[in-house]
C-alpha positions in Angstrom: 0.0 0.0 0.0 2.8 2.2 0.9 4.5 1.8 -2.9 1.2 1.9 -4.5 0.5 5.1 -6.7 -1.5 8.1 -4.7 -3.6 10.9 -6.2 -1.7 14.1 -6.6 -2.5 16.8 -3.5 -3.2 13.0 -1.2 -0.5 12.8 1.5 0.6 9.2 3.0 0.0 8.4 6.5 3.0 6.0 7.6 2.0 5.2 10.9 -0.1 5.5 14.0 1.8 8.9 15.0 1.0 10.4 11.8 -2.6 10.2 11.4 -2.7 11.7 14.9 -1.0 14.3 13.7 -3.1 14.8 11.2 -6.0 15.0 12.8 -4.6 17.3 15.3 -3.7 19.5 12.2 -7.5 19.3 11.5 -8.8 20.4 15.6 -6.6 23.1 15.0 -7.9 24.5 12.2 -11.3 24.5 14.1 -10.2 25.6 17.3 -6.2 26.3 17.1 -4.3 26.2 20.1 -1.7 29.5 21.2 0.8 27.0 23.0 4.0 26.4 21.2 5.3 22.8 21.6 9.3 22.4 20.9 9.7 20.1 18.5 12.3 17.3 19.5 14.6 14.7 17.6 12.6 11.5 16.1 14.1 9.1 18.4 11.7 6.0 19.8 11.5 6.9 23.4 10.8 10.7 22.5 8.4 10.2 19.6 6.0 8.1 21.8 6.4 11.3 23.9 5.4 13.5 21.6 2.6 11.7 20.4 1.0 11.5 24.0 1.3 14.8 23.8 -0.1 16.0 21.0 -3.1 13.8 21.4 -3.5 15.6 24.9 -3.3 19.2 23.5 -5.8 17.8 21.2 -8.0 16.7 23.9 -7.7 20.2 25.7 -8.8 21.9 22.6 -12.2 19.6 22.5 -12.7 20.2 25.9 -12.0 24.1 25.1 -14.5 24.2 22.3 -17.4 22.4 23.9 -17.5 24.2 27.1 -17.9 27.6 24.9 -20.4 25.7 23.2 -22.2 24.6 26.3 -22.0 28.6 27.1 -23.5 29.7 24.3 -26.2 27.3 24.4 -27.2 28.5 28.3 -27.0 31.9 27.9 -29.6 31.6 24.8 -31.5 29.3 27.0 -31.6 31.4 29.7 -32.8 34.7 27.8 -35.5 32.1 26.1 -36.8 31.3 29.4 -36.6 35.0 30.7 -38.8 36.1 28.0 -41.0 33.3 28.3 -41.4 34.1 31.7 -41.9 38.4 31.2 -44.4 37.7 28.5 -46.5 35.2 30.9 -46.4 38.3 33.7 -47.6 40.8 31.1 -50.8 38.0 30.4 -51.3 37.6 33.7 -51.0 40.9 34.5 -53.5 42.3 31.6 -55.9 39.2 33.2 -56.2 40.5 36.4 -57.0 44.3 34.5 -59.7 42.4 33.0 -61.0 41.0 36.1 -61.1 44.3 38.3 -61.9 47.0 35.7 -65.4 48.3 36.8 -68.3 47.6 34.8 -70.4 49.4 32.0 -74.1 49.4 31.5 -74.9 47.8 27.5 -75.7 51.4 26.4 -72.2 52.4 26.9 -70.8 49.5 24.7 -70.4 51.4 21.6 -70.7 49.1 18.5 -72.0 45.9 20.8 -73.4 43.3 19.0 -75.9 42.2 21.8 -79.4 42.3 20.8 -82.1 44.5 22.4 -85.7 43.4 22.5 -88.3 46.4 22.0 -91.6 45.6 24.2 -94.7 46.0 21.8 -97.0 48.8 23.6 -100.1 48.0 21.7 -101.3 46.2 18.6 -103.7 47.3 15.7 -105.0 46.1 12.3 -104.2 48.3 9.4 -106.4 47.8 6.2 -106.2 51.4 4.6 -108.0 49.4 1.1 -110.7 48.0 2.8 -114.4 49.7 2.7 -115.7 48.6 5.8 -118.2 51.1 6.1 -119.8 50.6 2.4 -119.2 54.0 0.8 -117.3 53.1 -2.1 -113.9 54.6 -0.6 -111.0 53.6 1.0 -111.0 53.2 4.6 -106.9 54.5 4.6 -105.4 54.5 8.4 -109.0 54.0 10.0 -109.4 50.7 8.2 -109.1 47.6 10.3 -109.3 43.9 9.6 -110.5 41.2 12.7 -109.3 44.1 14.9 -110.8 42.2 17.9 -108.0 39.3 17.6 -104.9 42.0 17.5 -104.3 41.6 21.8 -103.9 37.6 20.8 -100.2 38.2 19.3 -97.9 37.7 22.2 -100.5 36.2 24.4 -99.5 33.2 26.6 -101.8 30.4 24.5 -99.6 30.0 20.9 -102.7 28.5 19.8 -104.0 31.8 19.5 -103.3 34.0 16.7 -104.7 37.4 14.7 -105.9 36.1 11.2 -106.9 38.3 7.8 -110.2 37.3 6.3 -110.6 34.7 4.3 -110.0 35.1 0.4 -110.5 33.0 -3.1 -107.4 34.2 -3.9 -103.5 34.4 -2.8 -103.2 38.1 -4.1 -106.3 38.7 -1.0 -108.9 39.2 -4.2 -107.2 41.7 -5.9 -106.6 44.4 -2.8 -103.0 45.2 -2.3 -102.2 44.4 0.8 -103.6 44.4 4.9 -101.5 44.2 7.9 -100.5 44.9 11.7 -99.4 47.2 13.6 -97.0 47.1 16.5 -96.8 50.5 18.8 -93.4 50.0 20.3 -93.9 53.5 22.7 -91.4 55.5 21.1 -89.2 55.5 18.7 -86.2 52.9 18.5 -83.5 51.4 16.3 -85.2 48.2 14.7 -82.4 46.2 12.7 -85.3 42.6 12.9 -88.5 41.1 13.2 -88.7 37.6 13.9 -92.7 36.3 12.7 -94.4 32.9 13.9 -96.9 33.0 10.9 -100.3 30.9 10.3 -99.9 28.8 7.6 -96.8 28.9 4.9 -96.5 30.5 1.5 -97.0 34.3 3.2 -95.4 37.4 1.3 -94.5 39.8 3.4 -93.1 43.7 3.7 -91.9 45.1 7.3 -92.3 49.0 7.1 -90.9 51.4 10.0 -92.5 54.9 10.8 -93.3 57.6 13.9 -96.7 58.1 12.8 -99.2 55.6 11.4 -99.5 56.7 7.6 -102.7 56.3 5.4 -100.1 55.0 2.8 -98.0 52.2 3.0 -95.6 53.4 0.4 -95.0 56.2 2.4 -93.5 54.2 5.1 -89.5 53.6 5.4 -89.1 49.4 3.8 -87.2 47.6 6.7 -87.0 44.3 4.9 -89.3 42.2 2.5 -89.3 38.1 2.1 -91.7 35.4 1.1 -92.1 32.7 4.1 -91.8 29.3 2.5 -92.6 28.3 6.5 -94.8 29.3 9.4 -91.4 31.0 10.8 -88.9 34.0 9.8 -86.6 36.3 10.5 -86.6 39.5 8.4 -83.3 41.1 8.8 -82.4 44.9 7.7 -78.3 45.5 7.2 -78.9 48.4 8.7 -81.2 50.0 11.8 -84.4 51.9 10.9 -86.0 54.3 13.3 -89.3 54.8 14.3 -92.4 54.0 16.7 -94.5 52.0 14.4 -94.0 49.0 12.6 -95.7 47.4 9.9 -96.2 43.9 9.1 -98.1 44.1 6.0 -99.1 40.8 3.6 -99.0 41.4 0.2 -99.9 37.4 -0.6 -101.5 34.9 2.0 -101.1 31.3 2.2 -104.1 28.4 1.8 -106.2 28.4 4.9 -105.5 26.2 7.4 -108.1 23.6 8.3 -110.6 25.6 5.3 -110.1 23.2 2.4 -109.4 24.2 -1.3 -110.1 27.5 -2.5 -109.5 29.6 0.8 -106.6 31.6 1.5 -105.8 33.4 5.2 -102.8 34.8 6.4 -102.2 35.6 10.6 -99.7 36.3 12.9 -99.7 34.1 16.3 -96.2 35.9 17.6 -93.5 39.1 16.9 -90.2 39.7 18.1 -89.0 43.2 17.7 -85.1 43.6 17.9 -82.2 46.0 16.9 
């Protein structure tokens, strides 16, 4: 092996002492050593000598580099777990803010999500194209329609319910609408009306104003839907104000319990929000 050809740039390593060198060369390159060893004549009892130690400096230099690497490693260790520990005070700290900062009533809450109910004062029947009285005209905001089941909505029997008349048609025989009204008191922000209906098919319009008008296209639209069930939820993206609102049907469902041929719309419960 020693006689056999090498590559050029590849030294030979003759013996035991000189592949320690070698790699001694190689520690020093990654952590080189200041102390200057003498170098002494190649005799048997001395090169064993110098062999022990080289591989001993070598040794120290290992020992050298991983106790700064072991330093390193702590000190990073220790200003992980410092921060750790700072940024657990500053939770705990912003916790306990939480827990003894004095309440505020809702009203003060500006841009609060949570929903406000809006008592009903009073209910009426509004049937401003009905001719009650036979004259030929209009009733407008005197007309009424089974006025006397109104103060059933929001009773405690949900069996109970105000109902239009009957008609032979969904479109209520041609008139162009008939509804209820729900006096809220005063005027308030109404963002949605939830309806339990009689019956399902309805078309429906919710209309907002501070004074009942003789014309429901003269009140402000809140939110319009047709009520495939006997429940819904009409939702405006946006608060309308006013005392009054309208439910008004534009179409009614088939009666329920009347056979073929009958149509009836009602109203057994409202929900006023914003």
């Amino acid at each position: 092996m020693i006689s056999a050809a090498r590559p050029r740039g590849v030294a030979r390593v003759p013996d035991v002492a000189a592949f320690a060198t070698m790699i001694g060369a190689t520690l020093d390159h990654l952590a080189p050593l200041t102390t200057t060893i003498r170098a002494v004549p190649r005799t048997p009892g001395r090169r064993r000598l110098h062999t022990g130690l080289v591989i001993l400096g070598r040794l120290l230099a290992v020992a050298l580099a991983a106790a700064l690497v072991a330093g390193i490693a702590w000190a990073g260790w220790a200003l992980l777990t410092g921060g750790s520990r700072t940024g657990q005070d500053a939770t705990a700290t912003g916790i306990d803010e939480m827990l003894t900062a004095p309440a505020r009533p809702v009203d003060d809450l500006s841009g609060s999500s949570v929903e406000r109910t809006y008592p009903v004062a009073r209910y009426r029947t509004y049937d401003p194209f009905g001719d009650d009285d036979g004259n030929g005209k209009p009733d407008k905001r005197k007309g009424s329609e089974n006025e006397e089941l109104a103060v059933t909505v929001n009773d405690v029997d949900p069996d109970t319910a105000w109902l239009t008349s009957e008609y032979s048609t969904p479109d209520l025989d041609g008139k162009e609408g008939v509804g209820l009204v729900l006096d809220l008191g005063q005027p308030q922000d109404i963002q949605q009306v939830s309806l339990n209906l009689v019956g399902k098919g309805s078309e429906l319009e919710v209309k907002v104003a501070d004074r009942i008008l003789a014309d429901p296209a003269l009140w402000t639209p809140l939110a319009s839907a047709f009520a495939p069930r006997d429940s819904i939820d009409m939702r405006s993206p946006r608060p309308v104000t006013g005392r009054y609102v309208l439910i008004w049907f534009t179409r009614v469902p088939p009666a329920v319990d009347q056979g073929t041929g009958v149509y009836q719309g009602g109203i057994r419960s409202v929900v006023v929000s914003g």
